[in-house]
TIVO-2410 file (N, C-alpha, C; in nm, 3 decimals):
# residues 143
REC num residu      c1      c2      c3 atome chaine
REC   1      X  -0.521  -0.057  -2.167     N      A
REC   1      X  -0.416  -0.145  -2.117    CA      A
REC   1      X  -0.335  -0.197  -2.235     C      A
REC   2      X  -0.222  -0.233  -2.216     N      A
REC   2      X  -0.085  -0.248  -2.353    CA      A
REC   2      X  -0.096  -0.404  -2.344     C      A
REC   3      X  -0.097  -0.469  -2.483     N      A
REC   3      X  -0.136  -0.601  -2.480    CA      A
REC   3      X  -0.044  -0.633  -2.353     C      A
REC   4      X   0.099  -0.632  -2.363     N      A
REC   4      X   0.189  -0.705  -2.254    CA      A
REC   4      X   0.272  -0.605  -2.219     C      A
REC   5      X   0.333  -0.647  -2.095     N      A
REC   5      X   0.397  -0.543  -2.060    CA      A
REC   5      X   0.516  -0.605  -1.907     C      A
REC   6      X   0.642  -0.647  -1.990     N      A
REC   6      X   0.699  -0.721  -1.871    CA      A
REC   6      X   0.781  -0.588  -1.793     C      A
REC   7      X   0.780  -0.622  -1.605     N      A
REC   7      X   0.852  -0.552  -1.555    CA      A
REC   7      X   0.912  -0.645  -1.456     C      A
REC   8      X   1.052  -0.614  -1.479     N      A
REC   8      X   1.178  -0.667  -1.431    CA      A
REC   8      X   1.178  -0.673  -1.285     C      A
REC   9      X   1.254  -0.768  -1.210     N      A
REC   9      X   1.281  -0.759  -1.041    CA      A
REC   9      X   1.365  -0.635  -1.044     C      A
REC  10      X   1.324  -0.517  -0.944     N      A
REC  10      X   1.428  -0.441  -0.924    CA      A
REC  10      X   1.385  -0.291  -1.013     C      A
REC  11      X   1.285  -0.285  -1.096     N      A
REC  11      X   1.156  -0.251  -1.247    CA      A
REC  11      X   1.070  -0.195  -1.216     C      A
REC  12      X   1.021  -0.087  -1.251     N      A
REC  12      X   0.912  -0.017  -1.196    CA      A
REC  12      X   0.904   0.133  -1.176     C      A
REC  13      X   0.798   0.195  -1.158     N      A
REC  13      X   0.809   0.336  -1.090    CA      A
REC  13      X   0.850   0.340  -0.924     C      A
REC  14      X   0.920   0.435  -0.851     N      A
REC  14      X   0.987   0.292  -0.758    CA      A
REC  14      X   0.962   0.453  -0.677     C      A
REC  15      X   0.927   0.458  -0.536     N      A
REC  15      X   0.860   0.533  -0.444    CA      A
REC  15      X   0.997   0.485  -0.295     C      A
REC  16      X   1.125   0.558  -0.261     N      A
REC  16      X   1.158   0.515  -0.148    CA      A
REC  16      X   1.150   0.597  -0.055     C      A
REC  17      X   1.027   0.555   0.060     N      A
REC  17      X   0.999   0.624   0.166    CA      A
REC  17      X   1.086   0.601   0.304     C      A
REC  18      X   1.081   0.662   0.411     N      A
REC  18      X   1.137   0.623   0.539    CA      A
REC  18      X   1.175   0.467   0.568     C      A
REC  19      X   0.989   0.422   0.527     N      A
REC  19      X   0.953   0.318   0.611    CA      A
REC  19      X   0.960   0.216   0.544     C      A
REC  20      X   0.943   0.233   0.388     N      A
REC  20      X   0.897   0.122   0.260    CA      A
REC  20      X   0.951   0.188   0.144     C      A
REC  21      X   0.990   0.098   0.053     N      A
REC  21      X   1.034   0.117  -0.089    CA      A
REC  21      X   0.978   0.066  -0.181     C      A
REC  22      X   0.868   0.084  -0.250     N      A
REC  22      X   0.771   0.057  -0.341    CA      A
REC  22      X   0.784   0.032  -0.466     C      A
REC  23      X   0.758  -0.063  -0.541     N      A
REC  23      X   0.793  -0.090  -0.692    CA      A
REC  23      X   0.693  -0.081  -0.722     C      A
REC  24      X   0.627   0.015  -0.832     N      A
REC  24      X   0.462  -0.015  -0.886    CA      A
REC  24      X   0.498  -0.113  -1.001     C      A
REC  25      X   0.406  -0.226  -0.985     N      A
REC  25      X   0.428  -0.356  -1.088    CA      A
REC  25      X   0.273  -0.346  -1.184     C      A
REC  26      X   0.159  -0.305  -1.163     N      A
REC  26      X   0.094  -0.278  -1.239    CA      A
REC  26      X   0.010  -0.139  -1.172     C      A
REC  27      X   0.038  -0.036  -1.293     N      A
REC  27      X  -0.074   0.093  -1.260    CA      A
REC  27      X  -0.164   0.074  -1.230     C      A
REC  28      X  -0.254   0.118  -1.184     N      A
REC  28      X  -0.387   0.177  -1.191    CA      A
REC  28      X  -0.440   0.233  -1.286     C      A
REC  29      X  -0.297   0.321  -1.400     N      A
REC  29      X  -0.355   0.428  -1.541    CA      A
REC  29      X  -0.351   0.323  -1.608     C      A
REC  30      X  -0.346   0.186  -1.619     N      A
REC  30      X  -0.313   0.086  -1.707    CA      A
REC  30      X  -0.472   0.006  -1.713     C      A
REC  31      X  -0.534  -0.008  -1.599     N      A
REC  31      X  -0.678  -0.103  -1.601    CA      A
REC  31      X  -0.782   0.053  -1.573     C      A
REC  32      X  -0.775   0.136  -1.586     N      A
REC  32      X  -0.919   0.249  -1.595    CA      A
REC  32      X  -0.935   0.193  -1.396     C      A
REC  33      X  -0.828   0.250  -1.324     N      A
REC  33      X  -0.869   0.232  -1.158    CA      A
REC  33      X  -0.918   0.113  -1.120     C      A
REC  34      X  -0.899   0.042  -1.157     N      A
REC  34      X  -0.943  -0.102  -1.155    CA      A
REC  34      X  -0.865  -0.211  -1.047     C      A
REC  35      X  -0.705  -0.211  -1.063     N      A
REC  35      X  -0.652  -0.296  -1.019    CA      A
REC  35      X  -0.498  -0.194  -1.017     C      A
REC  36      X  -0.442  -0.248  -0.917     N      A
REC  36      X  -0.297  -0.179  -0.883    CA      A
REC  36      X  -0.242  -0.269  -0.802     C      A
REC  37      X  -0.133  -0.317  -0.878     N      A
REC  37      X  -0.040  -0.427  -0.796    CA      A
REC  37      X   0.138  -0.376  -0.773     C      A
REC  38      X   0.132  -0.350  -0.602     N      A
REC  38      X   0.274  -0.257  -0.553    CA      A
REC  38      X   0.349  -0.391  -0.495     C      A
REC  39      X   0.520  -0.381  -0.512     N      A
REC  39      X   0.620  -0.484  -0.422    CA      A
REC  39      X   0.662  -0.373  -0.383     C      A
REC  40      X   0.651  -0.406  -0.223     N      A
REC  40      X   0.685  -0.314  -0.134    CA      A
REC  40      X   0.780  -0.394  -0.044     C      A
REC  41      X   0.879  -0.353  -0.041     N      A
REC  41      X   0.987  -0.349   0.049    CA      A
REC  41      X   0.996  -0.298   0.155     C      A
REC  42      X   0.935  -0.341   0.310     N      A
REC  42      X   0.917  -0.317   0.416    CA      A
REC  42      X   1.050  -0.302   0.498     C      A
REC  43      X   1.084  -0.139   0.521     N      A
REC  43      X   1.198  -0.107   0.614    CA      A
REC  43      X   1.177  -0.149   0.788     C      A
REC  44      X   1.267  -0.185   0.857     N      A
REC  44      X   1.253  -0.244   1.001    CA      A
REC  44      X   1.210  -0.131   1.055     C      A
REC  45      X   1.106  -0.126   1.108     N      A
REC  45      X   1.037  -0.078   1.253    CA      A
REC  45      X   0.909  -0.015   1.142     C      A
REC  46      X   0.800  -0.042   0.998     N      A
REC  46      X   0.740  -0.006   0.932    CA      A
REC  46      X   0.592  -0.048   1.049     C      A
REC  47      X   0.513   0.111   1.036     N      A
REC  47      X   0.434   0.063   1.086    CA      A
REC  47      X   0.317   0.184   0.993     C      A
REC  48      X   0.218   0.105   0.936     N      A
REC  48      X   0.117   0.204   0.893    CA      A
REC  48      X  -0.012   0.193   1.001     C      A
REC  49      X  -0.057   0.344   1.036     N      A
REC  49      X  -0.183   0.334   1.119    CA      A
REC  49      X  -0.295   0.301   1.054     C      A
REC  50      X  -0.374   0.292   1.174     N      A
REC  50      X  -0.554   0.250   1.170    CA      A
REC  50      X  -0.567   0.310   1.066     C      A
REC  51      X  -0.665   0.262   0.978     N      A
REC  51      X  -0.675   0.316   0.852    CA      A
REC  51      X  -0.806   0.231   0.778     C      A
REC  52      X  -0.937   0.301   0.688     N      A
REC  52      X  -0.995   0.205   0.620    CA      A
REC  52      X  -1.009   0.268   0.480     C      A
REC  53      X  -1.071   0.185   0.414     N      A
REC  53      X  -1.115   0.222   0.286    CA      A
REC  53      X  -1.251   0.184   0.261     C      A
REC  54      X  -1.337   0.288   0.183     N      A
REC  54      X  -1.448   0.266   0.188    CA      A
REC  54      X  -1.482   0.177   0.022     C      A
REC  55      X  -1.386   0.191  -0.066     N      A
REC  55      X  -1.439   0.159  -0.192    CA      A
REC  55      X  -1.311   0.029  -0.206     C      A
REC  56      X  -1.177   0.079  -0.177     N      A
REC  56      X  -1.093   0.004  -0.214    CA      A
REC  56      X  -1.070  -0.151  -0.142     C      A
REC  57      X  -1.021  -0.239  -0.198     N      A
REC  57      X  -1.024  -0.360  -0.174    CA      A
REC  57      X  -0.847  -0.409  -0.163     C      A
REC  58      X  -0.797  -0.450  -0.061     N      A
REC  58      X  -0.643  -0.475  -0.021    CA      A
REC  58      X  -0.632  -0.651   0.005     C      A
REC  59      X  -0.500  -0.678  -0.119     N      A
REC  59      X  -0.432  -0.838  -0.096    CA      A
REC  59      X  -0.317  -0.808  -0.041     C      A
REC  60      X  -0.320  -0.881   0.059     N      A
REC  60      X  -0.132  -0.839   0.111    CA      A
REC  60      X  -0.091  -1.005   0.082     C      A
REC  61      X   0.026  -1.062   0.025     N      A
REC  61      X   0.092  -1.156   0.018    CA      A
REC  61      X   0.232  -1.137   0.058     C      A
REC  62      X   0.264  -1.217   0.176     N      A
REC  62      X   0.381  -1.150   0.224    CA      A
REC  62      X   0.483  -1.289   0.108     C      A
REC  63      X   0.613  -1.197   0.092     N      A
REC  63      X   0.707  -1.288   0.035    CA      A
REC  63      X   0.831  -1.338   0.112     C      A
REC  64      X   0.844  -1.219   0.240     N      A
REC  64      X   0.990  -1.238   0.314    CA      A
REC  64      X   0.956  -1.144   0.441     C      A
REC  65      X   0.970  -1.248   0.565     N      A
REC  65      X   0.978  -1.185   0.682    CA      A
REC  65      X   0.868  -1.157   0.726     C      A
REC  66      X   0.801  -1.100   0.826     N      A
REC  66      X   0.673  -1.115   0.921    CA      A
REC  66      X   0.592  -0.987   0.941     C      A
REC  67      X   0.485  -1.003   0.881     N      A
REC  67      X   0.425  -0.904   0.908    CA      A
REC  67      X   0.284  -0.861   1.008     C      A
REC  68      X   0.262  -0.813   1.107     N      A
REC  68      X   0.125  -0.795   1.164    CA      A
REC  68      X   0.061  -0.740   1.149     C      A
REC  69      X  -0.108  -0.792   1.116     N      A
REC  69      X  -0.217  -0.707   1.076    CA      A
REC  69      X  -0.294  -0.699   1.156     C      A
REC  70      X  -0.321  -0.572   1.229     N      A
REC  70      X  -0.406  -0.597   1.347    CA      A
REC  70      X  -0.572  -0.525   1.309     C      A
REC  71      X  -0.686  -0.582   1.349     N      A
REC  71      X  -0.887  -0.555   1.300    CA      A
REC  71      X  -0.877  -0.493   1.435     C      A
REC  72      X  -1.047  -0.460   1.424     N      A
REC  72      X  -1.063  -0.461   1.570    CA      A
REC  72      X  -1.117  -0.607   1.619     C      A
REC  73      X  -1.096  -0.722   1.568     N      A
REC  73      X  -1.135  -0.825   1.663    CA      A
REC  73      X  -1.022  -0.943   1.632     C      A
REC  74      X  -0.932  -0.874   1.562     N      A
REC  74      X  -0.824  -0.997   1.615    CA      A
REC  74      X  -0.699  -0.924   1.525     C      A
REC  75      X  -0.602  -1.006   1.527     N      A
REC  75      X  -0.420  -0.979   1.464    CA      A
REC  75      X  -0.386  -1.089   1.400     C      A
REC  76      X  -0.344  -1.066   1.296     N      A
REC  76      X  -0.278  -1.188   1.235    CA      A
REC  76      X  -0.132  -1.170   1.186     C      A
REC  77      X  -0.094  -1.241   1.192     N      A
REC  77      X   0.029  -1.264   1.198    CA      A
REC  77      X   0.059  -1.357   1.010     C      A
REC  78      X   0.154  -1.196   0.923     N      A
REC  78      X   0.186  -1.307   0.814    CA      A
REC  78      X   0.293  -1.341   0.776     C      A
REC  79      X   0.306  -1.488   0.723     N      A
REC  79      X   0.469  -1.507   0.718    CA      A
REC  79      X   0.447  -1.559   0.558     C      A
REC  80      X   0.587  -1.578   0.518     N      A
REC  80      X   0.597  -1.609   0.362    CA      A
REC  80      X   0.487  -1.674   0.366     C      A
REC  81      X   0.449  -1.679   0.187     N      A
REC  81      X   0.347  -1.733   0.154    CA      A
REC  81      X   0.175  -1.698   0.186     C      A
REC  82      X   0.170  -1.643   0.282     N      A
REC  82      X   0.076  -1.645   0.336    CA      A
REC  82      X  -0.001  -1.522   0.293     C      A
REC  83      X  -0.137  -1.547   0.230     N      A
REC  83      X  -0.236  -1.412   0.188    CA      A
REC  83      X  -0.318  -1.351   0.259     C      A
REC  84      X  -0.395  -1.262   0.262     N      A
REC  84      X  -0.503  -1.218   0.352    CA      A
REC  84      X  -0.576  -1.090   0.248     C      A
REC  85      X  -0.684  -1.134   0.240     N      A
REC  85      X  -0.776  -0.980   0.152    CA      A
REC  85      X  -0.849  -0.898   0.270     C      A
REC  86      X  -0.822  -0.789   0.239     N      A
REC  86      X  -0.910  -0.667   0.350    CA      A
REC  86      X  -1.001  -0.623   0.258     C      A
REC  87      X  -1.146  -0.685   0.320     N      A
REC  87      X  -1.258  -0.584   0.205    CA      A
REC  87      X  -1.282  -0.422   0.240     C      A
REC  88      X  -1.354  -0.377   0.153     N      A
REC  88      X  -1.390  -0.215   0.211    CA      A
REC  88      X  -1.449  -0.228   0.347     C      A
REC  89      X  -1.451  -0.101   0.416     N      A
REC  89      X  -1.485  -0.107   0.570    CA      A
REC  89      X  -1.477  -0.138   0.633     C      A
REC  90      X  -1.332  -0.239   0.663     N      A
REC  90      X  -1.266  -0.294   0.773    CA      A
REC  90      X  -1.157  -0.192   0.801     C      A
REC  91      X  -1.158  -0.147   0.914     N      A
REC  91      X  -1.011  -0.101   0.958    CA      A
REC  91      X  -0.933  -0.170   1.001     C      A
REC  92      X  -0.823  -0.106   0.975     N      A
REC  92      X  -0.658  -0.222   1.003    CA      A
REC  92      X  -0.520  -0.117   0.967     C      A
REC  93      X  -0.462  -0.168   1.098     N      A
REC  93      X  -0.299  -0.129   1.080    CA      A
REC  93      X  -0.209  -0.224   1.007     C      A
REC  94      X  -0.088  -0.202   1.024     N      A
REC  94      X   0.030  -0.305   1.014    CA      A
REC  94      X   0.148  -0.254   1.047     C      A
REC  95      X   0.251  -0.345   1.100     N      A
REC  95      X   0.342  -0.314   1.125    CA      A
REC  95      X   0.418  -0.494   1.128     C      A
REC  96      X   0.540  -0.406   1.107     N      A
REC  96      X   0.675  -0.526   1.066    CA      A
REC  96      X   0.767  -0.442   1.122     C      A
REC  97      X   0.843  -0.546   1.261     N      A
REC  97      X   0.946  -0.487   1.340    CA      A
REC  97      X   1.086  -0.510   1.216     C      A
REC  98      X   1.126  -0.637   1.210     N      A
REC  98      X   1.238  -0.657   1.159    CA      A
REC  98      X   1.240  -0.670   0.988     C      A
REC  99      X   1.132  -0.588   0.938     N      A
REC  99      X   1.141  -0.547   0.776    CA      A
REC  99      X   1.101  -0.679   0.687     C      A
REC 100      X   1.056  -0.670   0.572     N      A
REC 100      X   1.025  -0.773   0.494    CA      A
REC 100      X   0.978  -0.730   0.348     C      A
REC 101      X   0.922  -0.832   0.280     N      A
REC 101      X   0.864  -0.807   0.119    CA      A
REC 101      X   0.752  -0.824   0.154     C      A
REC 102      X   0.666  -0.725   0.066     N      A
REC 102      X   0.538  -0.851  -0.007    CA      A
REC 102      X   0.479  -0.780  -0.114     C      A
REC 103      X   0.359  -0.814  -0.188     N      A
REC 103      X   0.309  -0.766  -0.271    CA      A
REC 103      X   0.219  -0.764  -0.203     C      A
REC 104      X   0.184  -0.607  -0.279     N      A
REC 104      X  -0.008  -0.586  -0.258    CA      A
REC 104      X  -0.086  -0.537  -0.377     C      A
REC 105      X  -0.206  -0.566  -0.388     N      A
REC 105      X  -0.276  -0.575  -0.473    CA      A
REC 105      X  -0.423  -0.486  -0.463     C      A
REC 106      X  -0.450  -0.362  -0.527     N      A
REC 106      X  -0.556  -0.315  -0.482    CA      A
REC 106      X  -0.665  -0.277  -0.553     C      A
REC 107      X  -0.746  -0.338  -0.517     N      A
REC 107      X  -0.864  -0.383  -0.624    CA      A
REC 107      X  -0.994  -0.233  -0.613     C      A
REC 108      X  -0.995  -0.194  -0.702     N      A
REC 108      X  -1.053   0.011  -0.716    CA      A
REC 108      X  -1.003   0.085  -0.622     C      A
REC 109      X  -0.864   0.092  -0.672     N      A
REC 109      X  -0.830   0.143  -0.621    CA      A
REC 109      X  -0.674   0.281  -0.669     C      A
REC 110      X  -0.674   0.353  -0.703     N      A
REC 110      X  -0.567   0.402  -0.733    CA      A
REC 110      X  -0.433   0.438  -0.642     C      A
REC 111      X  -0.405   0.355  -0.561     N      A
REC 111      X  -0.262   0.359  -0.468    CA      A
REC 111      X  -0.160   0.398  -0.527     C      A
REC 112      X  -0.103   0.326  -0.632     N      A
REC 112      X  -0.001   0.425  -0.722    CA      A
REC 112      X   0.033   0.535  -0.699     C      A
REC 113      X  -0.115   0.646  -0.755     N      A
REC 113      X  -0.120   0.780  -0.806    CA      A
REC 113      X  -0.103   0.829  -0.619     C      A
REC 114      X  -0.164   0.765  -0.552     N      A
REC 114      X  -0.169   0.809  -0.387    CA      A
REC 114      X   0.016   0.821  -0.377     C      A
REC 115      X   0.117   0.704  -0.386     N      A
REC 115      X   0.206   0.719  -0.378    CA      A
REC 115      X   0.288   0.814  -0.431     C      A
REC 116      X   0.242   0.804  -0.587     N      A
REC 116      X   0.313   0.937  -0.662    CA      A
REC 116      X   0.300   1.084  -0.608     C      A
REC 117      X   0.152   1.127  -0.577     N      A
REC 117      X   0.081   1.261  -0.494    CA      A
REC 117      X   0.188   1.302  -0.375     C      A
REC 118      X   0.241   1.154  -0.278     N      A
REC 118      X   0.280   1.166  -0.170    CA      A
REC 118      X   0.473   1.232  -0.223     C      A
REC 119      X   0.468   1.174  -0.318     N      A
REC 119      X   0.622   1.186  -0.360    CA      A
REC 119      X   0.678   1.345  -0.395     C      A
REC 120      X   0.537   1.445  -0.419     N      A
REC 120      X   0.588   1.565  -0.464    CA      A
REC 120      X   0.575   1.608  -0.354     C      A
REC 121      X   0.537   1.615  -0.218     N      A
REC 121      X   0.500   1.714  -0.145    CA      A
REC 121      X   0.619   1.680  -0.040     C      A
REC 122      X   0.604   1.849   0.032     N      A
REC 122      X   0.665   1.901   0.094    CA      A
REC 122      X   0.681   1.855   0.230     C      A
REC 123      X   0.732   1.882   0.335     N      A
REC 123      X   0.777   1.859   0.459    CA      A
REC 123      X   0.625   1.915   0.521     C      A
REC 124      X   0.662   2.076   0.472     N      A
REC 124      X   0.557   2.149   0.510    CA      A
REC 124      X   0.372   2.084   0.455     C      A
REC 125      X   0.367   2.068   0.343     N      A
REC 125      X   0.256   1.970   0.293    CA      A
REC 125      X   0.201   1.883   0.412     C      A
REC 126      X   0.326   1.802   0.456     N      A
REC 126      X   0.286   1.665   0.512    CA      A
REC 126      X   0.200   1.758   0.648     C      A
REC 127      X   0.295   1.830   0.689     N      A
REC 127      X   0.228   1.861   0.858    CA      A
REC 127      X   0.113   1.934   0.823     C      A
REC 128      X   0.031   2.009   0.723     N      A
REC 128      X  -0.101   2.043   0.742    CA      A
REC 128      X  -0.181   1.913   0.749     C      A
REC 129      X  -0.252   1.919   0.852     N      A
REC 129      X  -0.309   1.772   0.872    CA      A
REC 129      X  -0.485   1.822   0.776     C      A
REC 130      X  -0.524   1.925   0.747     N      A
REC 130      X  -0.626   1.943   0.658    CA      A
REC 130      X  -0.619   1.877   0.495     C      A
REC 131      X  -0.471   1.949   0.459     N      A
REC 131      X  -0.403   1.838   0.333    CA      A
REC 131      X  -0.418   1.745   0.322     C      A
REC 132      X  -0.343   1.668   0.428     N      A
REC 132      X  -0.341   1.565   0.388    CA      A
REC 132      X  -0.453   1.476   0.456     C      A
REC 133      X  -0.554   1.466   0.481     N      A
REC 133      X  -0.638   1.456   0.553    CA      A
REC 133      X  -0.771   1.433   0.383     C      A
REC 134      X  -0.734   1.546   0.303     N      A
REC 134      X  -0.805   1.573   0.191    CA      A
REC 134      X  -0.734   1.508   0.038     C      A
REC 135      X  -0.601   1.490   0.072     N      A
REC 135      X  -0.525   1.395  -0.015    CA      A
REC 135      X  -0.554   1.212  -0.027     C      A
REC 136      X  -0.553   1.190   0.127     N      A
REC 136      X  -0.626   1.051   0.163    CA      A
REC 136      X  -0.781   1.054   0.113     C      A
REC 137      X  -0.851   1.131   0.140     N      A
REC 137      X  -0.988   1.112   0.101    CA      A
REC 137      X  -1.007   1.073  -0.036     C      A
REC 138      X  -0.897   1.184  -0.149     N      A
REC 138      X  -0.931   1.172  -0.217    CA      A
REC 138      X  -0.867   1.017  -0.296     C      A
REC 139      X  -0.805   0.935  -0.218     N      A
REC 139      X  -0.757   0.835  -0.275    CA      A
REC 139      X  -0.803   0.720  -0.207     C      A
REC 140      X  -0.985   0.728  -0.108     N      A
REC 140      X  -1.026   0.654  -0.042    CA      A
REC 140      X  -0.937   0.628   0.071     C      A
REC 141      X  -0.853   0.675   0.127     N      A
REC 141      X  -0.800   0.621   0.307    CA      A
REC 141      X  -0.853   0.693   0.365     C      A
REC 142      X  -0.865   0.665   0.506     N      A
REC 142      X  -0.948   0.705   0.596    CA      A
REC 142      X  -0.923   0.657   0.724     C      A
REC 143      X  -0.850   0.762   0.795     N      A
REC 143      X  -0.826   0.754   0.960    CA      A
REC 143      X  -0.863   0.822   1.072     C      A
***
């Protein structure tokens, strides 16, 4: 890890998908898989499916606009300010109708490199569901 290392609003390795536009604010190649902190810019109608992780550990802090996290035994609802940690082996979606910010934070976890992986591949890539099925595994998701 580099003693310091400032990154700017707007700064970053920057991932823009359909649904979300991702700023990586700290690697994963930076702490040895340790810690990975993404500002993600949530596009209106963003919805990620059921999904768990068996090793990785998720902070969502929303900064702007509303986001829903739904378990299987309840939904929460986050608005600015507001944190929530998902330990390993909880499943959970989310979705945000009318778009928002937040940071997330993922504790062993390499999401980054998951984002970067997702950034080279193909149309064709995406629809083998064996791929990517084996791309998630290998970055701990699991649906």
């Amino acid at each position: 890890m580099k003693a310091k290392e400032l990154i700017r609003k707007g700064e970053g390795e920057n991932y823009n998908y359909s649904q979300d536009h991702c700023f990586i604010k700290l690697s994963s190649r930076d702490t040895n898989g340790e810690l990975c902190i993404i500002e993600d810019t949530l596009k209106p109608g963003f919805f990620l499916k059921r999904h768990h992780h068996k090793i990785m550990t998720e902070v969502f802090y929303m900064l702007e606009g509303k986001m829903e996290l739904a378990f299987d035994d309840q939904t929460i609802l986050l608005k600015p300010g507001d944190t929530i940690t998902v330990a390993p082996n909880v499943w959970h979606e989310a979705k945000c109708e009318a778009g928002g910010k937040m940071l997330t934070i993922f504790k062993d976890g390499e999401f980054d490199v998951f984002l970067e992986t997702l950034s080279t591949m193909s149309e064709i890539d995406f629809a083998n569901a064996e791929l990517m099925e084996s791309v998630s595994a290998k970055f701990d998701i699991y649906e």
